[in-house]
N, CA and C atoms as an extended XYZ file, in Angstrom:
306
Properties=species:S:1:pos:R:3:atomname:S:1:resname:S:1:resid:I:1 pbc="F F F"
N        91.389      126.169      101.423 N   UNK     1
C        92.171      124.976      101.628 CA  UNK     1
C        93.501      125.063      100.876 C   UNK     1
N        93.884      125.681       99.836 N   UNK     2
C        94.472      125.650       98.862 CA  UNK     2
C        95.727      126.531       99.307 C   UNK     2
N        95.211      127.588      100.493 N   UNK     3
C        95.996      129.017      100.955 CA  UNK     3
C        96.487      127.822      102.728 C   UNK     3
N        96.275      126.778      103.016 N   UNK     4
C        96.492      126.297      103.773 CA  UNK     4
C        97.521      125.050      103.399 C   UNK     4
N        97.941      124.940      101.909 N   UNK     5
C        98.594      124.111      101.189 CA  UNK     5
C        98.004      122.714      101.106 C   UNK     5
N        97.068      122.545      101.011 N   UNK     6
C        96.373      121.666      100.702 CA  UNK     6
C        95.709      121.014       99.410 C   UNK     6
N        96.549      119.931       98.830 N   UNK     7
C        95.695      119.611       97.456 CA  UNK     7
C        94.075      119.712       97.371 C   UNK     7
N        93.318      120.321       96.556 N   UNK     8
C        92.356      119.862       96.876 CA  UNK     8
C        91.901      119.420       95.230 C   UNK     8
N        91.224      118.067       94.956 N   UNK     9
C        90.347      118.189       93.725 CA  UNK     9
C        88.908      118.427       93.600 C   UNK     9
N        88.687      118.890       92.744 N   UNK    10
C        87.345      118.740       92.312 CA  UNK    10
C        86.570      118.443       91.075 C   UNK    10
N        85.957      117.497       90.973 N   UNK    11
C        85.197      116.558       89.900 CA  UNK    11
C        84.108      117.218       89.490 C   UNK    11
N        83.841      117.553       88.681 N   UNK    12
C        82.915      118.390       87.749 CA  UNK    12
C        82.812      118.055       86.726 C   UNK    12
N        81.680      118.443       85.824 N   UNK    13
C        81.740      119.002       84.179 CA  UNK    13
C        81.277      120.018       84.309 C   UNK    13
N        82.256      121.327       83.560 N   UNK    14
C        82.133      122.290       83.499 CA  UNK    14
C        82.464      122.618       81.853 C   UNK    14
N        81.096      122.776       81.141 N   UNK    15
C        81.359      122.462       79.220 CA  UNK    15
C        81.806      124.400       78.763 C   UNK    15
N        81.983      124.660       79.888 N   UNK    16
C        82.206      126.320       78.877 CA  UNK    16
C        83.788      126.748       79.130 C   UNK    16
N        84.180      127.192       78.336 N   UNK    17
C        85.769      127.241       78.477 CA  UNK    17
C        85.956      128.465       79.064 C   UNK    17
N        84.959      129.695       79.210 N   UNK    18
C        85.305      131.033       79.881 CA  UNK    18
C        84.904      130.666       81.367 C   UNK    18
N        83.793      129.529       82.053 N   UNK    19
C        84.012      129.737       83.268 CA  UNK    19
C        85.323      128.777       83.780 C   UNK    19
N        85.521      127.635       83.063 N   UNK    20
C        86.927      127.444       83.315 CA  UNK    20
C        88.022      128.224       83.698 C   UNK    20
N        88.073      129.198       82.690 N   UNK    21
C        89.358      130.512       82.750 CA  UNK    21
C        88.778      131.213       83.865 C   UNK    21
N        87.753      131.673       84.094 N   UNK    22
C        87.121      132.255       85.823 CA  UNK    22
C        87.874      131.779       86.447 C   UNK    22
N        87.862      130.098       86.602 N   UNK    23
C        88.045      129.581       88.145 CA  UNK    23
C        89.715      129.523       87.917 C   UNK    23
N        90.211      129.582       87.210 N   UNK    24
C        91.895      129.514       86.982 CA  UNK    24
C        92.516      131.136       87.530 C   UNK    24
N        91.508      132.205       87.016 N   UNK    25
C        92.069      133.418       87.445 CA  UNK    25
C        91.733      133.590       88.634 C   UNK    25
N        91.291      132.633       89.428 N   UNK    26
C        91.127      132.603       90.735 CA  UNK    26
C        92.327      132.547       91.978 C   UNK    26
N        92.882      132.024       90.912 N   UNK    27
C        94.527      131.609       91.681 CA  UNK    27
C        95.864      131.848       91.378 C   UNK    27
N        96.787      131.720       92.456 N   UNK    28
C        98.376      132.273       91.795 CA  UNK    28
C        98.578      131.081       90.683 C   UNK    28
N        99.554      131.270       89.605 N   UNK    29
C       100.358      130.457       88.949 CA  UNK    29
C       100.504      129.481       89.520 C   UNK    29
N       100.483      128.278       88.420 N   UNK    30
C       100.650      126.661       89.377 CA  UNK    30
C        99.557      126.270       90.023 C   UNK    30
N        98.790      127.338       90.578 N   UNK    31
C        97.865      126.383       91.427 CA  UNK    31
C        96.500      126.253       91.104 C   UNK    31
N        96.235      126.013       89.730 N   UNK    32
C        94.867      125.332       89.323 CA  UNK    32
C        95.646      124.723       88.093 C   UNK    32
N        94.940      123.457       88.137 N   UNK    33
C        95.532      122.233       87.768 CA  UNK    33
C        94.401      121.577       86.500 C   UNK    33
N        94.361      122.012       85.516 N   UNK    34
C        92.945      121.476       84.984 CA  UNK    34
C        93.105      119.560       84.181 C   UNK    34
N        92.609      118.852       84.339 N   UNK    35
C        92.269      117.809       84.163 CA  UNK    35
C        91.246      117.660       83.346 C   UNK    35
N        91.710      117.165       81.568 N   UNK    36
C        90.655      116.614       81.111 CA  UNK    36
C        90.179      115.123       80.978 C   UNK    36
N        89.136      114.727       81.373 N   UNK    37
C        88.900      113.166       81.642 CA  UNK    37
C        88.330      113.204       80.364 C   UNK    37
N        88.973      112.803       79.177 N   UNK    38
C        88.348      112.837       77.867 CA  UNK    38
C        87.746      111.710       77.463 C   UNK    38
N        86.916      111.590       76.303 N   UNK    39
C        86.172      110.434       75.669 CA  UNK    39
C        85.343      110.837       74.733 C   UNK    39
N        85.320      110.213       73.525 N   UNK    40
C        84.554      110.416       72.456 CA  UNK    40
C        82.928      110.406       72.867 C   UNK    40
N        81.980      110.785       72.774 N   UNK    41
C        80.588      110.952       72.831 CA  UNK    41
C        80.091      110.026       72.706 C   UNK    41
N        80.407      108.657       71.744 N   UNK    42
C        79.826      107.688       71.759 CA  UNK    42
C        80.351      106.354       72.807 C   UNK    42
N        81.286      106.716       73.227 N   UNK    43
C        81.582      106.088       74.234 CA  UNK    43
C        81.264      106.233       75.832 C   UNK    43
N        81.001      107.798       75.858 N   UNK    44
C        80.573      108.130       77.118 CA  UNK    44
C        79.075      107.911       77.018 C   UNK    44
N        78.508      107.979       75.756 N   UNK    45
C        77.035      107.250       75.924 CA  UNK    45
C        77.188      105.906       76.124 C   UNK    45
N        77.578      105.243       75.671 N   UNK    46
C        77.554      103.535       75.988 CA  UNK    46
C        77.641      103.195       77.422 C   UNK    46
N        78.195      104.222       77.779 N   UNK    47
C        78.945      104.442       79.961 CA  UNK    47
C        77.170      104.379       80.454 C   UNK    47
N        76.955      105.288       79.948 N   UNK    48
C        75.789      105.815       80.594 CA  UNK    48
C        74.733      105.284       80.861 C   UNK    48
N        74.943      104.670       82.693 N   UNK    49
C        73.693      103.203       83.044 CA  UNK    49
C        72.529      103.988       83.215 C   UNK    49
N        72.309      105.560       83.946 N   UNK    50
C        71.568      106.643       83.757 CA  UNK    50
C        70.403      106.808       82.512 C   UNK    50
N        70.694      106.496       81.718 N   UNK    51
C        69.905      106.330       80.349 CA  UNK    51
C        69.746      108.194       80.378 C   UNK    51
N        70.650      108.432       80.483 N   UNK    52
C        70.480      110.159       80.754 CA  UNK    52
C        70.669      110.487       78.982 C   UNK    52
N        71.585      110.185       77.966 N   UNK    53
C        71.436      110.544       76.828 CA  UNK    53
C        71.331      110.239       76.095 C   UNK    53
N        70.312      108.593       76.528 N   UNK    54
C        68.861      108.455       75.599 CA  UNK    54
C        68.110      109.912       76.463 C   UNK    54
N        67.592      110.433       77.275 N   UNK    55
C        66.795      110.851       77.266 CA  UNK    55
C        67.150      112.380       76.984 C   UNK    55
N        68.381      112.761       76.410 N   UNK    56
C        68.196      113.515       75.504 CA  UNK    56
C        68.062      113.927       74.650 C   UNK    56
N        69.091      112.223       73.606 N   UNK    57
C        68.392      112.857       72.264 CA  UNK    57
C        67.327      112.587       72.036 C   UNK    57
N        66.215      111.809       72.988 N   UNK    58
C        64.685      112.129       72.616 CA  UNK    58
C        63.970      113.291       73.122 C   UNK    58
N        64.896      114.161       73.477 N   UNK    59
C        64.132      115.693       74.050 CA  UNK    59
C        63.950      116.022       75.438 C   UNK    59
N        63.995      114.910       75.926 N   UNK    60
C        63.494      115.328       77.663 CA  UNK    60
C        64.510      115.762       78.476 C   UNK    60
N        65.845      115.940       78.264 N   UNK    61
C        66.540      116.639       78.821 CA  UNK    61
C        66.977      117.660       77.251 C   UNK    61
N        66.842      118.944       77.133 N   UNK    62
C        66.859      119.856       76.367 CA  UNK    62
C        68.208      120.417       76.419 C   UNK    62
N        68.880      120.554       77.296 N   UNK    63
C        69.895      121.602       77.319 CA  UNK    63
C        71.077      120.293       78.318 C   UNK    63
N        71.193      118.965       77.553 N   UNK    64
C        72.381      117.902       78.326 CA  UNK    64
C        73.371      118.374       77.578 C   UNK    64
N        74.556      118.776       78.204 N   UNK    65
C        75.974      118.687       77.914 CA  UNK    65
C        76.341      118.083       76.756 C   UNK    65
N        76.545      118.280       76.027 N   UNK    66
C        76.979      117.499       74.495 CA  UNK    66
C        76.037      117.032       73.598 C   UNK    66
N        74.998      117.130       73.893 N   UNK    67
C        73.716      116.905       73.366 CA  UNK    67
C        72.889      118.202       72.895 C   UNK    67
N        72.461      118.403       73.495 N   UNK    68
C        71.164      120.385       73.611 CA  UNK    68
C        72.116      121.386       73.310 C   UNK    68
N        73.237      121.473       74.561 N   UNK    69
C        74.247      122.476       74.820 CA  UNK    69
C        75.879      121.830       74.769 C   UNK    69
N        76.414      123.035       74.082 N   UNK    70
C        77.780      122.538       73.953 CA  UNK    70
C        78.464      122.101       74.809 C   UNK    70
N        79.746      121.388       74.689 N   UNK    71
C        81.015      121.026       75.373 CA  UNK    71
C        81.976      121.800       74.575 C   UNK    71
N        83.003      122.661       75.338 N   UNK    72
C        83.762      122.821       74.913 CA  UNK    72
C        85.381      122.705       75.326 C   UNK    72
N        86.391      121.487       74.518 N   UNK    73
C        87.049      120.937       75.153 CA  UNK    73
C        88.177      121.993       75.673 C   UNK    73
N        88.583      121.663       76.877 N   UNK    74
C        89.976      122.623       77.102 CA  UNK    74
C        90.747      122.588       75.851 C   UNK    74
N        91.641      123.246       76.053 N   UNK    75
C        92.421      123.981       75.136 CA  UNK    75
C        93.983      123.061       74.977 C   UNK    75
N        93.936      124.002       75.893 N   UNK    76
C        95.280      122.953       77.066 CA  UNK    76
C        95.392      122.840       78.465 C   UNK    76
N        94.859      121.457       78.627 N   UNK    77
C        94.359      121.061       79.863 CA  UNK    77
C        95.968      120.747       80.488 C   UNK    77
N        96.485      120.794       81.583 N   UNK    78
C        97.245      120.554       82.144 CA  UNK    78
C        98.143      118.701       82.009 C   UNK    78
N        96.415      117.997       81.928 N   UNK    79
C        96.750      116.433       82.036 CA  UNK    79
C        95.494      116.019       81.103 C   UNK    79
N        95.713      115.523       80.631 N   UNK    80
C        94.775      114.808       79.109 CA  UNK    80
C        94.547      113.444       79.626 C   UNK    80
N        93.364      112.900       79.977 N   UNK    81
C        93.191      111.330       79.856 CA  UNK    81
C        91.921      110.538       79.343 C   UNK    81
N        92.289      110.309       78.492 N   UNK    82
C        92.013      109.664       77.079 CA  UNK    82
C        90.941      108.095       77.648 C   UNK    82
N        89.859      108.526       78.796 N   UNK    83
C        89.080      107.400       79.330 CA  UNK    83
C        88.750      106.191       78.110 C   UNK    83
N        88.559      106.203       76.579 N   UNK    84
C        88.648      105.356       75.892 CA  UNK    84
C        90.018      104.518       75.481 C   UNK    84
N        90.873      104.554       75.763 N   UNK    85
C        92.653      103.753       75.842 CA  UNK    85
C        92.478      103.248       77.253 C   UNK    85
N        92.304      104.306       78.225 N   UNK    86
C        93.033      104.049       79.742 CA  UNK    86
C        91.888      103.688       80.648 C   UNK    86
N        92.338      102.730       81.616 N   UNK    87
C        91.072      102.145       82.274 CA  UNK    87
C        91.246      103.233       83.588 C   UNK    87
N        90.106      102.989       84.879 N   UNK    88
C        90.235      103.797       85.542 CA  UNK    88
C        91.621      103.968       86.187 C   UNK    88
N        92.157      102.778       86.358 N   UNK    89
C        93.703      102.091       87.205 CA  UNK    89
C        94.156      103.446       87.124 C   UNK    89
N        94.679      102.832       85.609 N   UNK    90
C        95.541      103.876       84.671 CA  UNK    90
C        95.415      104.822       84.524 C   UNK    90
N        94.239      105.889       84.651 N   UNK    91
C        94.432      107.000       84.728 CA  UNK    91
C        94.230      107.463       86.016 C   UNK    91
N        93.645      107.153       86.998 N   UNK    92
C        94.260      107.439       88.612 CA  UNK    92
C        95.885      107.173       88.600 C   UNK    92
N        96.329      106.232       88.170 N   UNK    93
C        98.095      106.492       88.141 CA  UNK    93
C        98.465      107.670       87.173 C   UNK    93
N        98.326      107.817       86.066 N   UNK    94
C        99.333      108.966       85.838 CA  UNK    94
C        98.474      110.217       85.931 C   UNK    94
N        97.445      110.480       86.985 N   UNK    95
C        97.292      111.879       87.949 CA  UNK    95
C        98.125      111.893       88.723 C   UNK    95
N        98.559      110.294       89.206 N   UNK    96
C        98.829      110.977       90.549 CA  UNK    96
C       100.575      110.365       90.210 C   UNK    96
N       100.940      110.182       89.257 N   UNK    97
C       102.243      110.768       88.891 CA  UNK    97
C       102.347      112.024       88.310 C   UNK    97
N       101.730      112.782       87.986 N   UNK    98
C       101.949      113.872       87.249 CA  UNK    98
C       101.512      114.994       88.825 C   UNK    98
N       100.817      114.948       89.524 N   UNK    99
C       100.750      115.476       90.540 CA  UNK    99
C       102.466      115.118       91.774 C   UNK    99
N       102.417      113.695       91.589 N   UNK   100
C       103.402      113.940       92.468 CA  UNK   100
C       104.897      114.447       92.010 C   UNK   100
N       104.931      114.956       90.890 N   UNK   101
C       105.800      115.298       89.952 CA  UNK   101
C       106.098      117.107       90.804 C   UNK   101
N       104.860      117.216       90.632 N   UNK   102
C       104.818      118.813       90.989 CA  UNK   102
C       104.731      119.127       92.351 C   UNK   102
């Protein structure tokens, strides 16, 4: 899609910073765009209607993302958004000013 000029996104968590760099050397310059949707741990637990990390730090999920197994934050992510300051509005607007920038 991308070789057809086509934006495309994709929404993930991906906590390891070498398959990150995989999917970046995937492409020419410019065209992987990394996006961190950031938030402190205790805030993205409070999010969480899932009860997914209560049920890790009581063990039953062993290997959850920030819990069992690491996160490790980009480095330098292209666009930083700081989900504890910015509501969703706000950070769907400055993606898609910083996209329509480019």
């Amino acid at each position: 899609m991308v070789d057809a000029g086509v934006t495309v996104i994709a929404s993930l968590i991906s906590p390891f910073r070498a398959d990150r760099d995989a999917a970046r050397e995937l492409f020419d310059d410019g065209q992987f765009f990394e996006v961190h949707v950031d938030a402190p741990l205790a805030v993205v637990e409070s999010r969480d209607v899932k009860g997914l990390y209560k049920k890790a730090r009581e063990g039953s999920l062993p290997l959850f993302t920030g819990i069992g197994s690491p996160y490790e934050s980009p480095l330098n992510p292209e666009l930083r958004l700081n989900t504890a300051e910015l509501g969703p509005s706000e950070a769907l607007q400055q993606l898609l000013m910083v996209l329509d920038a480019r």
